[in-house]
C-alpha positions as CSV (number, residue, x, y, z in Angstrom):
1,X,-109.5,132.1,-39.0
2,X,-109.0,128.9,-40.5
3,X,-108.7,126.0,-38.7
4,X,-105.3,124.6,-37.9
5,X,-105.5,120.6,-37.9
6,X,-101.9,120.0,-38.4
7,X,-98.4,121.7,-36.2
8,X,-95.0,120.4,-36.9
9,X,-92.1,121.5,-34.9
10,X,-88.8,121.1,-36.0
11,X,-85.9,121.4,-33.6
12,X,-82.2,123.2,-34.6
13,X,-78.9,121.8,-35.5
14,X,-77.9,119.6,-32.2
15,X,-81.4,119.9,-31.3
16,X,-83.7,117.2,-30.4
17,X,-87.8,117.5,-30.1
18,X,-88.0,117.4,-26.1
19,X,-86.3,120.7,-26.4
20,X,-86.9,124.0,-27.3
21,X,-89.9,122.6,-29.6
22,X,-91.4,120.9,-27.3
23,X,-92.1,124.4,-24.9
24,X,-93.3,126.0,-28.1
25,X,-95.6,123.5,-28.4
26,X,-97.0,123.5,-24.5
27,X,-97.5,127.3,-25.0
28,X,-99.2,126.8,-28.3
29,X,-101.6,123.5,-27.5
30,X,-104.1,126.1,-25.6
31,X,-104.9,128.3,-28.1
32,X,-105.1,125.2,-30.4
33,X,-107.3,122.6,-28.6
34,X,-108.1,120.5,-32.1
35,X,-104.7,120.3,-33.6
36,X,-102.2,117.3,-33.7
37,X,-98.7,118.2,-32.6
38,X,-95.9,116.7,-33.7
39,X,-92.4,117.1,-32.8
40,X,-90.0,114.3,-35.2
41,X,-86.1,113.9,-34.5
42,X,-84.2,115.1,-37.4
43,X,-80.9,113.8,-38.5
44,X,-80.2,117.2,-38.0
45,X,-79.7,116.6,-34.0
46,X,-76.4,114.6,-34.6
47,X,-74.2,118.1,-35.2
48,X,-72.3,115.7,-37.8
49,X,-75.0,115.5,-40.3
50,X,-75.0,118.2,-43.0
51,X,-78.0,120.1,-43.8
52,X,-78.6,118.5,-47.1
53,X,-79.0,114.7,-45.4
54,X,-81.9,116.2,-43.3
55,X,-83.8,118.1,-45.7
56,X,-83.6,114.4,-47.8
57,X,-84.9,112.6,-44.6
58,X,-87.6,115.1,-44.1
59,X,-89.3,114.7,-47.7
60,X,-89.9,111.0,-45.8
61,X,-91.7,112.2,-43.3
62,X,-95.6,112.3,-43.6
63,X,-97.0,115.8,-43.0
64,X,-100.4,116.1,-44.3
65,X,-101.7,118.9,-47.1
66,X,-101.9,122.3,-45.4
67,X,-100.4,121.7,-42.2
68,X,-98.1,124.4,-40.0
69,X,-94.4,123.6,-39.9
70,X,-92.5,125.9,-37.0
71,X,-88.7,125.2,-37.1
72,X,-86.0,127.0,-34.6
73,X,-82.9,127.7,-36.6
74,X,-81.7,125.3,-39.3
75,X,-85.2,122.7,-38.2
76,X,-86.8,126.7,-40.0
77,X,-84.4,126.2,-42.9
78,X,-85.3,122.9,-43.7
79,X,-89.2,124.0,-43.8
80,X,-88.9,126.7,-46.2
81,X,-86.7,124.5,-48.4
82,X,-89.4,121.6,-48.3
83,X,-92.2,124.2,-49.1
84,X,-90.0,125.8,-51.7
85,X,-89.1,122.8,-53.7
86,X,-92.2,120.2,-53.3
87,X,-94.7,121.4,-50.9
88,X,-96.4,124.5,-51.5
89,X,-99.3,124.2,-49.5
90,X,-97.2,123.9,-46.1
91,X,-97.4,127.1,-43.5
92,X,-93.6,127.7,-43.0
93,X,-92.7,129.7,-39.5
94,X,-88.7,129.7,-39.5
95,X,-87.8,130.7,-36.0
96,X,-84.0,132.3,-35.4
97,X,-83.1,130.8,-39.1
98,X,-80.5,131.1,-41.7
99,X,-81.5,131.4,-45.6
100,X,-79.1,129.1,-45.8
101,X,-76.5,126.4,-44.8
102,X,-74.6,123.3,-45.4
103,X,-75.9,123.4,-49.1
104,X,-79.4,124.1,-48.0
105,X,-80.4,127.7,-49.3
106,X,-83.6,129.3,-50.1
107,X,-84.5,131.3,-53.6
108,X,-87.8,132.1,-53.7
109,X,-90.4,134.4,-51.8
110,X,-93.7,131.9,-51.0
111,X,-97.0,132.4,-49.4
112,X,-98.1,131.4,-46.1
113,X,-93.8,132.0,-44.9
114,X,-93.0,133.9,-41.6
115,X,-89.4,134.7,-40.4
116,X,-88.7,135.8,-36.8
117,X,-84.8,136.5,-36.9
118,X,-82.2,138.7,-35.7
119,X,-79.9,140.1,-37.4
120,X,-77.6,140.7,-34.5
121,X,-78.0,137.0,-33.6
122,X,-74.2,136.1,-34.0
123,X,-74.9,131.9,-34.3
124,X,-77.0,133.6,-38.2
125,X,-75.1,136.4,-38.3
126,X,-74.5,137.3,-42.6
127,X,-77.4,134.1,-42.7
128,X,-80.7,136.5,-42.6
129,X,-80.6,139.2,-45.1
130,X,-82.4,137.8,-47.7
131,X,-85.3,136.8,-45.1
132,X,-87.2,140.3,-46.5
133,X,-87.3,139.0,-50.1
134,X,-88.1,135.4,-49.2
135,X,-91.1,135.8,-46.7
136,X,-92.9,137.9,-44.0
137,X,-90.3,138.8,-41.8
138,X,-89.3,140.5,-38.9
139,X,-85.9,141.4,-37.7
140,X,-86.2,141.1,-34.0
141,X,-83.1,143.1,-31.6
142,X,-84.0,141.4,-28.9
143,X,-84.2,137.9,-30.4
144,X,-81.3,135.7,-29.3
145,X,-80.6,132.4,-30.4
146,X,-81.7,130.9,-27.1
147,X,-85.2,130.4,-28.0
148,X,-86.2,129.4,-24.6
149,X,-85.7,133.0,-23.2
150,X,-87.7,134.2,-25.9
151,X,-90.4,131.9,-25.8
152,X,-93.3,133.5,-24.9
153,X,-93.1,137.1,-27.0
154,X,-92.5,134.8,-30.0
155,X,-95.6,132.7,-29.3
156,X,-97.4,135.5,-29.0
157,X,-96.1,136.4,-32.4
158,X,-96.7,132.9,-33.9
159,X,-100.1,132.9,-32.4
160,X,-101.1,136.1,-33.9
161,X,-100.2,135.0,-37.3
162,X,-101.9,131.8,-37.1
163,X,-105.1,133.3,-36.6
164,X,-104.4,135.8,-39.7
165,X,-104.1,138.9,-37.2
166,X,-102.0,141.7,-37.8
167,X,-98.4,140.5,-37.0
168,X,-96.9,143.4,-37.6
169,X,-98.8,145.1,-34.9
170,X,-98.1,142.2,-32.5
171,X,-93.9,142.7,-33.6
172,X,-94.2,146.3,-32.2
173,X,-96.7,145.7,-29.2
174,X,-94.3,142.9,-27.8
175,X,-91.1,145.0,-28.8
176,X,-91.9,148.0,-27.1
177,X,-92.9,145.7,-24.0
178,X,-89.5,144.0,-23.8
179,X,-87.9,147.6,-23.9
180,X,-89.9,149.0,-21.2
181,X,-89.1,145.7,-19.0
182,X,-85.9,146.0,-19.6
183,X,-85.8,149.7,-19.0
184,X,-87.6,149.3,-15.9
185,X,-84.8,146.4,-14.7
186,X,-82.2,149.1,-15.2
């Protein structure tokens, strides 16, 4: 496993980083003792700024040479599109995100990319079905776009990945847990 010195979280459209982001990151900071977190506001959080505007404001950000972005919805955009264009030697997670919007769109498969979407997720829906050309990715049913209630079986899923284990085993371990929960709530 190689060692992870560097985790950006980007938050969604309207998002801000004391949200959803910032419970990624508490569930994450175990299994990652060494690494620096860090969660920036994105212009992105005022729902009035377009996609494009961001993904300018986030080439301004300094995020060192190999370090781990994780955005949730358009915050997972934005990531891809940076690593796409100028920085190929980020480690993209897109979390519940679109291939494209407001202008923003992605065009090319790179390495070190995850996607966790759902296809069914209406707030993406039509947004996703490139993800299988442009990364690793995994269409989730039982991913919503409230990444809170999903929080833990996708860190388990993030976490796996990170330490170059076998994600698509994880995908179905989790899975079939979340049907037999739910089968067993019934």
């Amino acid at each position: 496993m190689e060692l992870i010195e560097n985790i950006f979280l980007l938050h969604g459209k309207g998002g801000r980083p004391t949200g959803s982001v910032l419970q990624l990151e508490e569930l994450l900071r175990p299994d990652f003792p060494g690494a620096r977190f860090r969660r920036p506001a994105l212009l992105h959080g005022d729902t009035g700024v377009a996609a494009e505007q961001s993904l300018r404001a986030l080439h301004e950000i300094e995020i060192p040479a190999g370090s781990t972005v994780i955005g949730i919805s358009l915050g997972g955009l934005l990531a891809a599109r940076l690593q796409e264009t100028v920085r190929i030697d980020l480690q993209v997670i897109a979390i519940s995100s679109p291939t494209w919007a407001d202008g923003v769109s992605l065009a090319q498969n790179m390495p070190h990319r995850l996607a966790l979407y759902s296809s069914k997720d209406t707030v993406i829906l039509g947004r996703v079905t490139d993800w299988p050309r442009l990364a690793e990715a995994y269409d989730l049913p039982w991913l919503t776009h409230d990444t809170d209630a999903h929080k833990h079986p996708l860190v388990r899923i993030v976490r796996c990945y990170l330490r170059g284990e076998n994600v698509c085993a994880e995908v179905g371990v989790v899975t079939k847990e979340l049907r037999c929960a739910e089968d067993a709530a019934r």
